[in-house]
N, C-alpha and C positions, 0 to 999 in steps of 0.2 A: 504494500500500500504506500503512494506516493503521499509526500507531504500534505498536497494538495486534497487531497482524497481525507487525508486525516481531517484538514480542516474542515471540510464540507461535511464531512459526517456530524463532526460537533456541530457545526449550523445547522445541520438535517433534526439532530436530536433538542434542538430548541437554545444551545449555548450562542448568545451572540454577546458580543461587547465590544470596545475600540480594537483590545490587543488583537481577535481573531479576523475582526473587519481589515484591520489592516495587514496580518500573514496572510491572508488569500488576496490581498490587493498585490502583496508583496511577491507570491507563488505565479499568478496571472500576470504579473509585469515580467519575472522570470522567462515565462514562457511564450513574450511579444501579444498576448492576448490584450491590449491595452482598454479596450472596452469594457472587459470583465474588469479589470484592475483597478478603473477608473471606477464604477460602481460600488464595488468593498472600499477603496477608498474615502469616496463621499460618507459612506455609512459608517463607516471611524470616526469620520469628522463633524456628525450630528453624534453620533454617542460625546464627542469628546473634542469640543472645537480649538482647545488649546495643545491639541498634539502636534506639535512641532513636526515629528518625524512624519506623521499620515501626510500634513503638507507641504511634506517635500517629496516626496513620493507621487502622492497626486499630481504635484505641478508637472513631472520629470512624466509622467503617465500620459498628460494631456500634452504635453510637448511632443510626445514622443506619437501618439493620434493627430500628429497637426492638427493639435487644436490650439493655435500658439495664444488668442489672444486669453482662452480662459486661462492659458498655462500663465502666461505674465498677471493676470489677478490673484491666479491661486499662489506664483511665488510673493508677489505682494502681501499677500494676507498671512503667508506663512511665514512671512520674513518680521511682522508684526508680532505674530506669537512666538515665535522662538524668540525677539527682542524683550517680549516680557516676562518670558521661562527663564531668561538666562542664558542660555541656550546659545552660545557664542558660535559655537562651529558649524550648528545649522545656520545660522546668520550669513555666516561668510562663505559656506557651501551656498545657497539659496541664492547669495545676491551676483557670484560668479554665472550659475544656470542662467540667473534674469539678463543680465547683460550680454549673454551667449547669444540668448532667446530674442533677445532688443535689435541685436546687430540683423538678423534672418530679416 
C-alpha cells in the first residue's frame, strides 16, 4: 500500500484534518497530479489558515497548473502567515517562488 492509499483510506474512514489534507496534497503534487493536490491543499487551509507550509505548497501546486495569477495570491497570502508564524525560511523560500512567478 502506497502512501497515498494510506492517506485516503484514513479520509475514506472519516479522519480529516490540516496534517492529512495536506500529505495527500503533498502525495498528488509528488505525483504531477496538480489538480488533486491543489484540492487537499485548499482543505488544509480552511481547516487551518495559518499553515504556513499548506501555503507554500498550494502556491508551488497552482504554479505548477499554470495557474500563475492564483499562484502569486496564494504566495502572497502565505508569505503573510508565515510572517506572522515566525516562520523565517518559509518567508524567504515563498518570496524567491513569487519573484520566479512575477518574472513569467
Amino acid at each position: 500500500m502506497s502512501q497515498l492509499d494510506t492517506f485516503k483510506a484514513l479520509l475514506d474512514k472519516g479522519n480529516d484534518n490540516e496534517l492529512l489534507r495536506y500529505s495527500l496534497g503533498n502525495e498528488y503534487y509528488k505525483q504531477h497530479d496538480f489538480e488533486q493536490a491543489i484540492t487537499h491543499l485548499e482543505k488544509a487551509i480552511e481547516f487551518n489558515p495559518k499553515y504556513s507550509a499548506a501555503w507554500k505548497l498550494y502556491a508551488k501546486a497552482l504554479s505548477e497548473n499554470k495557474q500563475n495569477t492564483e499562484a502569486v495570491n496564494a504566495y502572497e497570502k502565505g508569505i503573510i502567515v508565515a510572517e506572522e508564524n515566525g516562520d523565517k525560511q518559509a518567508v524567504k523560500e515563498m518570496n524567491v517562488f513569487l519573484k520566479r512567478l512575477k518574472k513569467v
